[in-house]
PDB file with SEQRES, HELIX, SHEET and CRYST1 records, atoms N, CA, C and O in Angstrom:
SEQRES   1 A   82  UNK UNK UNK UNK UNK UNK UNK UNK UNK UNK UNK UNK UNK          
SEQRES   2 A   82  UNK UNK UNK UNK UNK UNK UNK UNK UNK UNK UNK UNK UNK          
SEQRES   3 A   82  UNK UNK UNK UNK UNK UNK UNK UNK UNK UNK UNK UNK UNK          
SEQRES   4 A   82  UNK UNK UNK UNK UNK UNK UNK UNK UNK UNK UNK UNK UNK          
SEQRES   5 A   82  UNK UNK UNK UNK UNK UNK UNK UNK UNK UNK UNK UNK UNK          
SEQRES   6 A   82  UNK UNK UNK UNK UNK UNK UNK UNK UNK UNK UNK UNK UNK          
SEQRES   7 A   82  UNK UNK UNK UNK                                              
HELIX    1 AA1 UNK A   36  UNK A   40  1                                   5    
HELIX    2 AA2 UNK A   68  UNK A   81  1                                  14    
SHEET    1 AA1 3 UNK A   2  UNK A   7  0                                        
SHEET    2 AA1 3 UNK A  18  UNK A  23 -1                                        
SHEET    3 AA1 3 UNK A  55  UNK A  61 -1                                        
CRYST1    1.000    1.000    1.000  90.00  90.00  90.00 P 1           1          
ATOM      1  N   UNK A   1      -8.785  -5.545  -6.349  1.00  0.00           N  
ATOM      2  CA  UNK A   1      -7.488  -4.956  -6.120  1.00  0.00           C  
ATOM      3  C   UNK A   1      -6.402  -6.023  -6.260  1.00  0.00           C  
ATOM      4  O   UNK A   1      -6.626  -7.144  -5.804  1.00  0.00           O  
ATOM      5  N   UNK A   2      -5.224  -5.745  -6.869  1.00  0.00           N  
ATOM      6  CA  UNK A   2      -4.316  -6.508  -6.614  1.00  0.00           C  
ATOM      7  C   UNK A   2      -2.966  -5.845  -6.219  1.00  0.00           C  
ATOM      8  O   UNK A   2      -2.898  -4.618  -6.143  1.00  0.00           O  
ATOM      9  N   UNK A   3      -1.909  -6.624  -5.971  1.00  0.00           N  
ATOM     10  CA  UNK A   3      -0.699  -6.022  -5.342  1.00  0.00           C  
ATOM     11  C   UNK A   3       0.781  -5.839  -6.118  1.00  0.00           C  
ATOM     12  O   UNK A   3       0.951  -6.592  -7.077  1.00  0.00           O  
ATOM     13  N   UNK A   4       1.609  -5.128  -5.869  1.00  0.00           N  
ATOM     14  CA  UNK A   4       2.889  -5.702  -6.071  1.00  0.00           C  
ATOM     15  C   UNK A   4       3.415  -5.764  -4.923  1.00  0.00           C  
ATOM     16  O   UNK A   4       3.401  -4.751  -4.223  1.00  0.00           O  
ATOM     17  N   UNK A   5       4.089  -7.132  -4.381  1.00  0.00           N  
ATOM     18  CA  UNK A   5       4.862  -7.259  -3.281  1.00  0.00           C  
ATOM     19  C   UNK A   5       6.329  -7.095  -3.693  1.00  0.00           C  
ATOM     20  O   UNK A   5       6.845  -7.152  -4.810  1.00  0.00           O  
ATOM     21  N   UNK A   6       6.791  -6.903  -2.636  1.00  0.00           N  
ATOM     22  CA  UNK A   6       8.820  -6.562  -2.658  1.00  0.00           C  
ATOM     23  C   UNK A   6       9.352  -6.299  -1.456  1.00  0.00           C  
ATOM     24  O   UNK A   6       9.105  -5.332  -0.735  1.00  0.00           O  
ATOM     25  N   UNK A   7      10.086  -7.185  -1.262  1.00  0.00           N  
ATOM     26  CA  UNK A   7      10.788  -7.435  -0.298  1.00  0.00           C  
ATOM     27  C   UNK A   7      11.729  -6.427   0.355  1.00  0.00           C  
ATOM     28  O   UNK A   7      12.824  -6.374  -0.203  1.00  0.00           O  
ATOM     29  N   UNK A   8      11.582  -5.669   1.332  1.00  0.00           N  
ATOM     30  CA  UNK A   8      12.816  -4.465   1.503  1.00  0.00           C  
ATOM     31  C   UNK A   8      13.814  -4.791   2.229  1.00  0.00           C  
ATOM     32  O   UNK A   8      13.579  -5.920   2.661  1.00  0.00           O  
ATOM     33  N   UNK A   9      14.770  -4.432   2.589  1.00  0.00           N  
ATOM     34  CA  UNK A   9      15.585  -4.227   3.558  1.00  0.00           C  
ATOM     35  C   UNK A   9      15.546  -2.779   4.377  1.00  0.00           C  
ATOM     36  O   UNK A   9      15.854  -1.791   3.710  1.00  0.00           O  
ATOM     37  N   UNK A  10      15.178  -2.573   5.821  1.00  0.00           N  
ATOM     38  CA  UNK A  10      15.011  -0.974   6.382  1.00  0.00           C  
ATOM     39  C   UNK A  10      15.779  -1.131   7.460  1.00  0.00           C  
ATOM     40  O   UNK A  10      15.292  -0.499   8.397  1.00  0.00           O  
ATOM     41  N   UNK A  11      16.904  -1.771   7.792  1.00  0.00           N  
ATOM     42  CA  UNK A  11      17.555  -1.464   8.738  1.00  0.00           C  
ATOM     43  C   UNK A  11      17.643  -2.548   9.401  1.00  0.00           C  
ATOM     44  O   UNK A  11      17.576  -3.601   8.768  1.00  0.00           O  
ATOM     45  N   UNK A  12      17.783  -2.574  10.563  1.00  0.00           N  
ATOM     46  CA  UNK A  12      18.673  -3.458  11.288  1.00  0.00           C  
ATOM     47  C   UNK A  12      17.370  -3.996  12.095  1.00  0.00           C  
ATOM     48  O   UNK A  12      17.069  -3.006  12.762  1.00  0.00           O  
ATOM     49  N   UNK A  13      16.504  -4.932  12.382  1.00  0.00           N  
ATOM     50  CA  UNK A  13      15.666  -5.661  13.033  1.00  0.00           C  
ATOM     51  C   UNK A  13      14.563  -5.266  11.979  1.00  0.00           C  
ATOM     52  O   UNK A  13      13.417  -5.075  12.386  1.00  0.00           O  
ATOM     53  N   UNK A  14      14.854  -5.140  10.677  1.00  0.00           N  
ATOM     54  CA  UNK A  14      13.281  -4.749   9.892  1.00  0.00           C  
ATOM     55  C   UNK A  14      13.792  -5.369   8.416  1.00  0.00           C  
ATOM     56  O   UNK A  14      13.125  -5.167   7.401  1.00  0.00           O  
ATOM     57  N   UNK A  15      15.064  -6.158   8.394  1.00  0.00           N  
ATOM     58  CA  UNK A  15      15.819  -6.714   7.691  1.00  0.00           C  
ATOM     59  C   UNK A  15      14.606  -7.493   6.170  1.00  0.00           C  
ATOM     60  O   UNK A  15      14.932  -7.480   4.983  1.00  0.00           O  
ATOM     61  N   UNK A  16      13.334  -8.048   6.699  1.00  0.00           N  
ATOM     62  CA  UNK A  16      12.717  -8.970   5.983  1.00  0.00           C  
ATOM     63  C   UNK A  16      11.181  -8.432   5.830  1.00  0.00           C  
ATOM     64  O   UNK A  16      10.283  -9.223   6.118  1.00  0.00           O  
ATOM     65  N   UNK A  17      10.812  -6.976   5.338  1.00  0.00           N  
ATOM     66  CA  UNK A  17       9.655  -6.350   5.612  1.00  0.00           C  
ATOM     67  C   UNK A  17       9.312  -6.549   4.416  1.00  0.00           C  
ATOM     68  O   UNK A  17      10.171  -6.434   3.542  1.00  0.00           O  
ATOM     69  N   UNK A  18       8.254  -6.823   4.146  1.00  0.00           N  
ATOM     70  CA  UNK A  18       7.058  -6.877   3.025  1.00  0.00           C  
ATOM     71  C   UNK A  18       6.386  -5.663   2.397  1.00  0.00           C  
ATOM     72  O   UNK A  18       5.187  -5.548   2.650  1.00  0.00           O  
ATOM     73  N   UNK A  19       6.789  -4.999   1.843  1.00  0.00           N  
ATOM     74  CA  UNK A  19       5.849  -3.763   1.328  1.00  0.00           C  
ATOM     75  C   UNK A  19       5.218  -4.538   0.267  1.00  0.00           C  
ATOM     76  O   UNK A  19       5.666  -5.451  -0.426  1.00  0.00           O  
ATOM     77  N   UNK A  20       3.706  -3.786   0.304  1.00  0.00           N  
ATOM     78  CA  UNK A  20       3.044  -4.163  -0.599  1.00  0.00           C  
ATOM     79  C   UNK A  20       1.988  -2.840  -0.899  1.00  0.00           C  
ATOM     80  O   UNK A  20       1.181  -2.279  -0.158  1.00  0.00           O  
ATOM     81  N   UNK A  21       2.418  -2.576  -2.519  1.00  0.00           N  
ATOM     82  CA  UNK A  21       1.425  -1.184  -3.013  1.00  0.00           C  
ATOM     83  C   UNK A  21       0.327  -1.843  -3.640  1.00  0.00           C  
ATOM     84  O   UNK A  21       0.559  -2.916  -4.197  1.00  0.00           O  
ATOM     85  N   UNK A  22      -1.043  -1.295  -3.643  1.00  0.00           N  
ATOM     86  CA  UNK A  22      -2.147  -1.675  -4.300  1.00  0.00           C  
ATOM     87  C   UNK A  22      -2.304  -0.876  -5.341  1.00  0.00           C  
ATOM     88  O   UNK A  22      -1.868   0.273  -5.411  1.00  0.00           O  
ATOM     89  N   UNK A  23      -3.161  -1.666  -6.489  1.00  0.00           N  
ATOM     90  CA  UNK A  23      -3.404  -0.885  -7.605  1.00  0.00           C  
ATOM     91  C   UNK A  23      -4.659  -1.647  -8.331  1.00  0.00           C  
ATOM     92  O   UNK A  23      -4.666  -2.866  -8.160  1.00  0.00           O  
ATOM     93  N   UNK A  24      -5.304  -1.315  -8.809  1.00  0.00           N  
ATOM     94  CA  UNK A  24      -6.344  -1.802  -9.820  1.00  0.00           C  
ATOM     95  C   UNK A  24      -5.750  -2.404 -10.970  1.00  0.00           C  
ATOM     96  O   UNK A  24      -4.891  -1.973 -11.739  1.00  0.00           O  
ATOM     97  N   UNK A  25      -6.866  -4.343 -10.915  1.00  0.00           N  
ATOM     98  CA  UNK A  25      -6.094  -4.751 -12.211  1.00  0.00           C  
ATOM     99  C   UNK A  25      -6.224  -4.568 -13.630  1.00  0.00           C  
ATOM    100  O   UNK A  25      -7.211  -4.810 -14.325  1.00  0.00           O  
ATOM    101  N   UNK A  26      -4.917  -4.031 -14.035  1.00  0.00           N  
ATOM    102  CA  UNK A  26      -5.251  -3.766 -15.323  1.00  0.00           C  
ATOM    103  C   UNK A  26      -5.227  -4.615 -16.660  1.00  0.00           C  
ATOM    104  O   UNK A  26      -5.030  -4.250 -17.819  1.00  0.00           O  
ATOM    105  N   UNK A  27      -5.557  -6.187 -15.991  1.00  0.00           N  
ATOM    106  CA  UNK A  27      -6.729  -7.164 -17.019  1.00  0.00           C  
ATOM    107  C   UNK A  27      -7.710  -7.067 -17.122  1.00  0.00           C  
ATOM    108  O   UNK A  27      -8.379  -7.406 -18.099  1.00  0.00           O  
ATOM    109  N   UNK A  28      -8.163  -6.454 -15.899  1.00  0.00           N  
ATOM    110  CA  UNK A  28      -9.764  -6.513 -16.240  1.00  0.00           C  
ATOM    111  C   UNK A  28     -10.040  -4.880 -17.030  1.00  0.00           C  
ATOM    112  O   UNK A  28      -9.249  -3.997 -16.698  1.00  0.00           O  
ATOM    113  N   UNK A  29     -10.838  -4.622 -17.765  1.00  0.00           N  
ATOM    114  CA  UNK A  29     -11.201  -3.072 -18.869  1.00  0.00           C  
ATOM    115  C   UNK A  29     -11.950  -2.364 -17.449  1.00  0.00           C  
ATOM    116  O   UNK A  29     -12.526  -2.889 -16.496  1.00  0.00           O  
ATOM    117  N   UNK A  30     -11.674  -1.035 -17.763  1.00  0.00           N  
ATOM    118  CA  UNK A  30     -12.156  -0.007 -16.828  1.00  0.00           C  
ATOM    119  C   UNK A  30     -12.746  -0.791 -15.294  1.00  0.00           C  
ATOM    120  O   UNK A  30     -13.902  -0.902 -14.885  1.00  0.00           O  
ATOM    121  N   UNK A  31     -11.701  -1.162 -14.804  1.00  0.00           N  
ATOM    122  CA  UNK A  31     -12.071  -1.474 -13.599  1.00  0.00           C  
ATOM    123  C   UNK A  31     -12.006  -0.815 -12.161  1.00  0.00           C  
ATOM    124  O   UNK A  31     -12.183  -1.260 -11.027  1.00  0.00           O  
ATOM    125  N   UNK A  32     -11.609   0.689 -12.782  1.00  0.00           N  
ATOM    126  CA  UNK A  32     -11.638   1.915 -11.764  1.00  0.00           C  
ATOM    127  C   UNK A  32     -12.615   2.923 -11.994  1.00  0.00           C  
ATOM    128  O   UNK A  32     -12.946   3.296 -13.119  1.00  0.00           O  
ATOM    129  N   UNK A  33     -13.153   3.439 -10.743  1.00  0.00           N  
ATOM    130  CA  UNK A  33     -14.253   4.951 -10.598  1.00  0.00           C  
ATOM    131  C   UNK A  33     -14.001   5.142 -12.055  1.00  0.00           C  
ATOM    132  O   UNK A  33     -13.052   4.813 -12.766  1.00  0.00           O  
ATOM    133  N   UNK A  34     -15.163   5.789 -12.309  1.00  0.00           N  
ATOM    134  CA  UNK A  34     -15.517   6.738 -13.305  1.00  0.00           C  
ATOM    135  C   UNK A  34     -14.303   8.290 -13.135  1.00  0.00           C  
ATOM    136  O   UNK A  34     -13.736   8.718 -14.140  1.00  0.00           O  
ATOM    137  N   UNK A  35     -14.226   8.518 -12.644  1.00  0.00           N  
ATOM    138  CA  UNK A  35     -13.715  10.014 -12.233  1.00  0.00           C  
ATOM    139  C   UNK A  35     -12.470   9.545 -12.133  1.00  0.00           C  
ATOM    140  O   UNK A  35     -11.796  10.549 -11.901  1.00  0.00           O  
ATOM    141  N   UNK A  36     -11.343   8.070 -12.190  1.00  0.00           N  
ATOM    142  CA  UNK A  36     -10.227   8.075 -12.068  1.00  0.00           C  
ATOM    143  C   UNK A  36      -9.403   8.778 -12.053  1.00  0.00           C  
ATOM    144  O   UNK A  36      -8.700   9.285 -11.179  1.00  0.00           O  
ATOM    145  N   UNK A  37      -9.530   8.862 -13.845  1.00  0.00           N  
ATOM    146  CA  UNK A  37      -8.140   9.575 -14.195  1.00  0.00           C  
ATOM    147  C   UNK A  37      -8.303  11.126 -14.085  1.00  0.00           C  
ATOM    148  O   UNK A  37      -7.299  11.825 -14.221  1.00  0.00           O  
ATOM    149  N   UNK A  38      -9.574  11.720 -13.835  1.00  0.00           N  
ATOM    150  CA  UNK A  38      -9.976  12.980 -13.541  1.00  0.00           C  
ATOM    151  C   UNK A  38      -8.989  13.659 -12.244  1.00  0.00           C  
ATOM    152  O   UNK A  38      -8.268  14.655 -12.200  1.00  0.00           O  
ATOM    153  N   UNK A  39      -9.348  12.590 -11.231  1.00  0.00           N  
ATOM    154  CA  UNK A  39      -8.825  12.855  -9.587  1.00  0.00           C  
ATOM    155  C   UNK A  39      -7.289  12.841  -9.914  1.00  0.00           C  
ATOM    156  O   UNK A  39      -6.600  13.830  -9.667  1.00  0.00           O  
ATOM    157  N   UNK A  40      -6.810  11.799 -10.427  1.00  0.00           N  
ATOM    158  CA  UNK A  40      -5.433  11.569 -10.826  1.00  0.00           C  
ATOM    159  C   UNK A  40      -4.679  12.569 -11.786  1.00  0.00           C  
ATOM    160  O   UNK A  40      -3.459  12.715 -11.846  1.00  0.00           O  
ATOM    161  N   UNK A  41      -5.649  13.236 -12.534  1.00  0.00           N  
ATOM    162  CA  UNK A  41      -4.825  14.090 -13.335  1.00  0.00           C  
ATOM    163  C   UNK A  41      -4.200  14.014 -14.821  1.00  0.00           C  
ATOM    164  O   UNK A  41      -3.566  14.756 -15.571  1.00  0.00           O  
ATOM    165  N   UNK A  42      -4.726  12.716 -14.830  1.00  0.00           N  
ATOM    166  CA  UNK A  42      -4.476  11.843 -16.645  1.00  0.00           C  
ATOM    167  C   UNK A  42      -5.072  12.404 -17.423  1.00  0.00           C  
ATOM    168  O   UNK A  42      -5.963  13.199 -17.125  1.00  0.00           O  
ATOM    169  N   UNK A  43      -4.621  12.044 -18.955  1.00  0.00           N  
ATOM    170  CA  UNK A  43      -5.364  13.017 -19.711  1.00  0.00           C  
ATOM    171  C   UNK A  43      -6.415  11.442 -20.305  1.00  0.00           C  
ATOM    172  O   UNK A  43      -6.054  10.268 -20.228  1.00  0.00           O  
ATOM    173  N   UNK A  44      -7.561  11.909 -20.793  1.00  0.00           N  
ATOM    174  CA  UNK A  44      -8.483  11.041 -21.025  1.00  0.00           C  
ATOM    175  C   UNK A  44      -7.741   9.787 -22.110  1.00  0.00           C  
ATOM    176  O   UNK A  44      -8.428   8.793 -22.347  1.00  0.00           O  
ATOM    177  N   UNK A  45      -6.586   9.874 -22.623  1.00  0.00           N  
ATOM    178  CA  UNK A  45      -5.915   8.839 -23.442  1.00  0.00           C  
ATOM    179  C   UNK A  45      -4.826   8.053 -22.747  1.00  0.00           C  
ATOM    180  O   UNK A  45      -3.953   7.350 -23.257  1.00  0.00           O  
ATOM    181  N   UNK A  46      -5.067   8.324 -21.456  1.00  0.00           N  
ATOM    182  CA  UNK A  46      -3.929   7.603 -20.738  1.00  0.00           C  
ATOM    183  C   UNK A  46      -3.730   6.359 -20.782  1.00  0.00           C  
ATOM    184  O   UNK A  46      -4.886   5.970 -20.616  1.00  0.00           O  
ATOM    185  N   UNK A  47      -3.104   5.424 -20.886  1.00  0.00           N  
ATOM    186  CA  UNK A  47      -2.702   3.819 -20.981  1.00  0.00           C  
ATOM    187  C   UNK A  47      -3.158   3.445 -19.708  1.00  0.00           C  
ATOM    188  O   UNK A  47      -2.402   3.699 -18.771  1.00  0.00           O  
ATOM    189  N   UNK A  48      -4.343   2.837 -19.442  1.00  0.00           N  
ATOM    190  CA  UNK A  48      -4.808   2.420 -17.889  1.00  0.00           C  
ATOM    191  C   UNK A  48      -4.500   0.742 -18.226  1.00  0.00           C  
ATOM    192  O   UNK A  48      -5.173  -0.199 -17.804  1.00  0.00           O  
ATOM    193  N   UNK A  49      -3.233   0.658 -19.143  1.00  0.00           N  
ATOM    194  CA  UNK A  49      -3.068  -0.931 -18.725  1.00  0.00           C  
ATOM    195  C   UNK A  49      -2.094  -1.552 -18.081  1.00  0.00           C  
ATOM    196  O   UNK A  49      -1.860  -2.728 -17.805  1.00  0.00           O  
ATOM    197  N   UNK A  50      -1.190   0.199 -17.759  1.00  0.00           N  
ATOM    198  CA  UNK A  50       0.278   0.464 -17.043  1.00  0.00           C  
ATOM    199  C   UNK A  50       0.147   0.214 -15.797  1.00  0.00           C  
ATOM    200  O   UNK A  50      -1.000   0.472 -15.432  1.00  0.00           O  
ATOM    201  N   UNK A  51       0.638  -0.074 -15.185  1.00  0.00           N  
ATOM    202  CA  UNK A  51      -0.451  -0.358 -13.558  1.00  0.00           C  
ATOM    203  C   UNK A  51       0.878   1.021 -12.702  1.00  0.00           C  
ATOM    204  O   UNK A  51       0.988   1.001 -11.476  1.00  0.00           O  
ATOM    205  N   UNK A  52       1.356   1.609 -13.180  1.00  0.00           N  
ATOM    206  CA  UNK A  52       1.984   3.149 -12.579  1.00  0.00           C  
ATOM    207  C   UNK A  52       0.349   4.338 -12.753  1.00  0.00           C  
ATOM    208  O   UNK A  52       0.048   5.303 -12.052  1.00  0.00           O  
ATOM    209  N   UNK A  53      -0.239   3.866 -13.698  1.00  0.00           N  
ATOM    210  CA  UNK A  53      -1.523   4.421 -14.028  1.00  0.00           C  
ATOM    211  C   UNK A  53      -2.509   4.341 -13.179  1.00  0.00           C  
ATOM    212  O   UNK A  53      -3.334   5.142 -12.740  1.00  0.00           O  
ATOM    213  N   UNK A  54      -2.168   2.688 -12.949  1.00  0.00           N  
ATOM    214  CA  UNK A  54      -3.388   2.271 -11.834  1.00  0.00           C  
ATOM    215  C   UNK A  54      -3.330   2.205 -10.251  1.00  0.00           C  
ATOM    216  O   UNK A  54      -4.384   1.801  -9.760  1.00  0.00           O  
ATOM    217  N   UNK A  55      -2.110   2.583  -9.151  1.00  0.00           N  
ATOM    218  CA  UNK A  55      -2.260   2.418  -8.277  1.00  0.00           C  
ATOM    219  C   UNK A  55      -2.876   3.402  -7.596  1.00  0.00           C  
ATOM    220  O   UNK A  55      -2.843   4.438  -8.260  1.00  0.00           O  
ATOM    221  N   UNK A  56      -3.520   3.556  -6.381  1.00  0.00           N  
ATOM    222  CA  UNK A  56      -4.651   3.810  -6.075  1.00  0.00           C  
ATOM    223  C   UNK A  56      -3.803   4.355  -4.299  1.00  0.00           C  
ATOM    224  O   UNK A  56      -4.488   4.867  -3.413  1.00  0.00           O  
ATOM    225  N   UNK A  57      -2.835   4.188  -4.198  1.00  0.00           N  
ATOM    226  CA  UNK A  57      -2.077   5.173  -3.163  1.00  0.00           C  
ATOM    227  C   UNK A  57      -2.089   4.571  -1.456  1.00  0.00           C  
ATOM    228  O   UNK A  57      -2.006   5.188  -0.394  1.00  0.00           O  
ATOM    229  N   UNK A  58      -2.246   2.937  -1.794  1.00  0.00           N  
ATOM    230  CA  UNK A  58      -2.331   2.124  -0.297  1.00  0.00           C  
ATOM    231  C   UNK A  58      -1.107   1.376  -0.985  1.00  0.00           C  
ATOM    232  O   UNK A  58      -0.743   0.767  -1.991  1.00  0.00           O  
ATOM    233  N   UNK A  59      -0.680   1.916   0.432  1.00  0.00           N  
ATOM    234  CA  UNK A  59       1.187   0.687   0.861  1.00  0.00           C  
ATOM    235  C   UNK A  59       1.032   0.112   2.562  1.00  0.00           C  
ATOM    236  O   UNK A  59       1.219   0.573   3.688  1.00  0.00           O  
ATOM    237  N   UNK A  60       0.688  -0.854   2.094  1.00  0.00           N  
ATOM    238  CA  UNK A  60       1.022  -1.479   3.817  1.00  0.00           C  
ATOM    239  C   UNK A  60       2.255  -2.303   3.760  1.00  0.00           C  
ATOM    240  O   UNK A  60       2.643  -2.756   2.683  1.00  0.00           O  
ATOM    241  N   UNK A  61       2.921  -2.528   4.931  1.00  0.00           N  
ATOM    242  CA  UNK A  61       3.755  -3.227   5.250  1.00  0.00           C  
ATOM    243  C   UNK A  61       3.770  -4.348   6.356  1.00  0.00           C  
ATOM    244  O   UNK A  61       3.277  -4.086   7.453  1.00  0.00           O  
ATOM    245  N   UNK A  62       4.330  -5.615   6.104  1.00  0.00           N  
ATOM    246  CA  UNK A  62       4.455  -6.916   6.470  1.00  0.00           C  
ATOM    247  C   UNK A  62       5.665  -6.663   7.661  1.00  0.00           C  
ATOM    248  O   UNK A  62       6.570  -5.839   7.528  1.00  0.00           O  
ATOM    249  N   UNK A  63       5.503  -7.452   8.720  1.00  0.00           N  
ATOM    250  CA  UNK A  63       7.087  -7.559   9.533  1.00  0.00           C  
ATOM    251  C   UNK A  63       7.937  -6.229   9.459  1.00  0.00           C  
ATOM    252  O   UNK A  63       9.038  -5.925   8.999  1.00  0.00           O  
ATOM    253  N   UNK A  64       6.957  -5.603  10.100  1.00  0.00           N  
ATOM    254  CA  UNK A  64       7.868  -4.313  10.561  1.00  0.00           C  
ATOM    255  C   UNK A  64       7.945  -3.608  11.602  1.00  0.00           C  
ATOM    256  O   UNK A  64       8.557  -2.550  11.748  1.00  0.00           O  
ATOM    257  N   UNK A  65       7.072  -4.414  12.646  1.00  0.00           N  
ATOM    258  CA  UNK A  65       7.007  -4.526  14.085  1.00  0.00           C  
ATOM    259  C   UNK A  65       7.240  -5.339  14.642  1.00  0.00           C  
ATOM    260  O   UNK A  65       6.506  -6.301  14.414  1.00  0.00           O  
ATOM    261  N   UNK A  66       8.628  -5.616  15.984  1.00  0.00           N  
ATOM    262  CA  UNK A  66       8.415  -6.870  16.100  1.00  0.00           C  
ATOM    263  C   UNK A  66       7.425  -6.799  17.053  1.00  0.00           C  
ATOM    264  O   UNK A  66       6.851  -5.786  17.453  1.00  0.00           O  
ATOM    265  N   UNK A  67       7.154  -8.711  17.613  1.00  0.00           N  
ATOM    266  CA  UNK A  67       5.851  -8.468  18.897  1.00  0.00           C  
ATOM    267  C   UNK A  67       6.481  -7.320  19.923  1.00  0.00           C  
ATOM    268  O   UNK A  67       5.814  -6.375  20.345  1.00  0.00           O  
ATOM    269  N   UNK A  68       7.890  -7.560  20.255  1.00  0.00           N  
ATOM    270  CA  UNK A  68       8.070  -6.951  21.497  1.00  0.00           C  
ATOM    271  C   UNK A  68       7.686  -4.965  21.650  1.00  0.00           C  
ATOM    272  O   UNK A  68       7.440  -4.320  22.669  1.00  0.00           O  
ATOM    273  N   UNK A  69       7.765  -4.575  20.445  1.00  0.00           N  
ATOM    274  CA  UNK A  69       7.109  -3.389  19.947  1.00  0.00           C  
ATOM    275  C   UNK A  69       6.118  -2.838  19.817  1.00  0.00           C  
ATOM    276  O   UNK A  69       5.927  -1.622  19.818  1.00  0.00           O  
ATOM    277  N   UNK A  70       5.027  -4.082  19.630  1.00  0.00           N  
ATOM    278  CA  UNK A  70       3.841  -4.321  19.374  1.00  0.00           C  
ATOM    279  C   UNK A  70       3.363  -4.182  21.088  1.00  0.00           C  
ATOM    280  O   UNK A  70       2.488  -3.388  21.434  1.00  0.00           O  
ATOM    281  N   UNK A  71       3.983  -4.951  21.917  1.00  0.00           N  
ATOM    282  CA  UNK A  71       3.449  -5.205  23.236  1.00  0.00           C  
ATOM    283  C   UNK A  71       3.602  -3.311  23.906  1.00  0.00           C  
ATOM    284  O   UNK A  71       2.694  -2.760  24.528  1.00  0.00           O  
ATOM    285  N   UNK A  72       4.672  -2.784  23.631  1.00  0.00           N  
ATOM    286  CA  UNK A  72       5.082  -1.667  24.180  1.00  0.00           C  
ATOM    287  C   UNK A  72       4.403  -1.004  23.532  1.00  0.00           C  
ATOM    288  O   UNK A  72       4.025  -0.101  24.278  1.00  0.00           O  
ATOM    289  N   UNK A  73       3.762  -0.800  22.049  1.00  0.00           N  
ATOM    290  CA  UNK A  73       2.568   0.243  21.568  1.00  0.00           C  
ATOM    291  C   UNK A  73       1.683  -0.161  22.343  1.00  0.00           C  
ATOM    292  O   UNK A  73       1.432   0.341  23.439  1.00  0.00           O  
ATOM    293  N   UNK A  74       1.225  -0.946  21.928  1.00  0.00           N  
ATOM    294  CA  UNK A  74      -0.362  -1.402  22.748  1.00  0.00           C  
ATOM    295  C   UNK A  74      -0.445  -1.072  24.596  1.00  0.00           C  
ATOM    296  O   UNK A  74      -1.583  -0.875  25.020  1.00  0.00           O  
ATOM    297  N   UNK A  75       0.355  -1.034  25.309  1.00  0.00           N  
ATOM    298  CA  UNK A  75       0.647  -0.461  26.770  1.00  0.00           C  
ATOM    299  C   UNK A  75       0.740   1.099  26.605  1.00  0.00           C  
ATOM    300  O   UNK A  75       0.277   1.814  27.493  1.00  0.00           O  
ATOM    301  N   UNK A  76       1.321   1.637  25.504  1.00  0.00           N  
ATOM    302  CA  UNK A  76       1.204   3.085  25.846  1.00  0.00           C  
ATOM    303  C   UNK A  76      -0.103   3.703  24.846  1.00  0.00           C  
ATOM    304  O   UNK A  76      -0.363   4.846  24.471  1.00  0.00           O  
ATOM    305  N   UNK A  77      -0.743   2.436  24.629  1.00  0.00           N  
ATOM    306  CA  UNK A  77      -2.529   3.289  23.735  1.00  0.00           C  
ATOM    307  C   UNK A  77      -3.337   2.864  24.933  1.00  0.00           C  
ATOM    308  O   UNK A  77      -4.366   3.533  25.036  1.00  0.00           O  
ATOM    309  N   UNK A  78      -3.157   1.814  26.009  1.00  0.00           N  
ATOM    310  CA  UNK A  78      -3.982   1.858  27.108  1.00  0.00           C  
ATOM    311  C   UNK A  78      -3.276   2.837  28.179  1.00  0.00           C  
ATOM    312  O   UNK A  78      -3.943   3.074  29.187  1.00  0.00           O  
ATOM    313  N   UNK A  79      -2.689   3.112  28.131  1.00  0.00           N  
ATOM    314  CA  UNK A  79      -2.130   4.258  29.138  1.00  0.00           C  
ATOM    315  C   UNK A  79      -3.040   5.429  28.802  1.00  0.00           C  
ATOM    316  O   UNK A  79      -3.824   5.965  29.586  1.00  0.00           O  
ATOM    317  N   UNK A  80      -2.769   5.848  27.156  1.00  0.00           N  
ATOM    318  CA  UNK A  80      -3.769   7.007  26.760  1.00  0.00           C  
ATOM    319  C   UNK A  80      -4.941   6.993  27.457  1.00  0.00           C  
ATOM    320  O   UNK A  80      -5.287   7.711  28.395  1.00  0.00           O  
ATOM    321  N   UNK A  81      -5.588   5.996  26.842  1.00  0.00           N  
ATOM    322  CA  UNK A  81      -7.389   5.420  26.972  1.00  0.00           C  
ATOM    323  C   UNK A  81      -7.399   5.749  28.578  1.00  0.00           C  
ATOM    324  O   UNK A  81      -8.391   6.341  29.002  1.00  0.00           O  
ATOM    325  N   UNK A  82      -6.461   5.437  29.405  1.00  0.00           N  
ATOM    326  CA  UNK A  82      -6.589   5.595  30.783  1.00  0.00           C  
ATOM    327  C   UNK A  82      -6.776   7.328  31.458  1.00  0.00           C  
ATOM    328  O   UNK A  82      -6.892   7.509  32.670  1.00  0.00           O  
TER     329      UNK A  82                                                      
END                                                                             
């Protein structure tokens, strides 16, 4: 897997967040499932060297919690558990 990273801006304390979408690289030849472009909906001549072709539908994001957010989730998932 590889990534494209990009830097966002989302507001006001999320100023420096990292999104990053995954996609299959398209240096290496058929380096996705068999059934790819099936699931996806491509027609069997599709350009799988476009990497709009190849992403695979995971976006995580970098610095978009701060700790102090982090501390207040994690207190109200042991509250649940409780």
């Amino acid at each position: 897997m590889k990534y494209i990273e990009t830097k966002v801006n989302l507001g006001e304390g999320r100023e420096n967040v990292i999104k990053k979408e995954y996609h299959f690289d398209p240096e290496i030849d058929y380096c996705y499932p068999d059934n790819f472009k099936k699931v996806l909906g491509l027609s069997p001549n599709t350009d799988m060297k476009n990497i709009e072709n190849l992403k695979i539908g995971v976006t995580c994001y970098e610095n978009f919690w701060s700790n102090k957010e982090l501390n207040k989730i994690e207190k109200l998932v042991e509250k649940t558990e409780q």
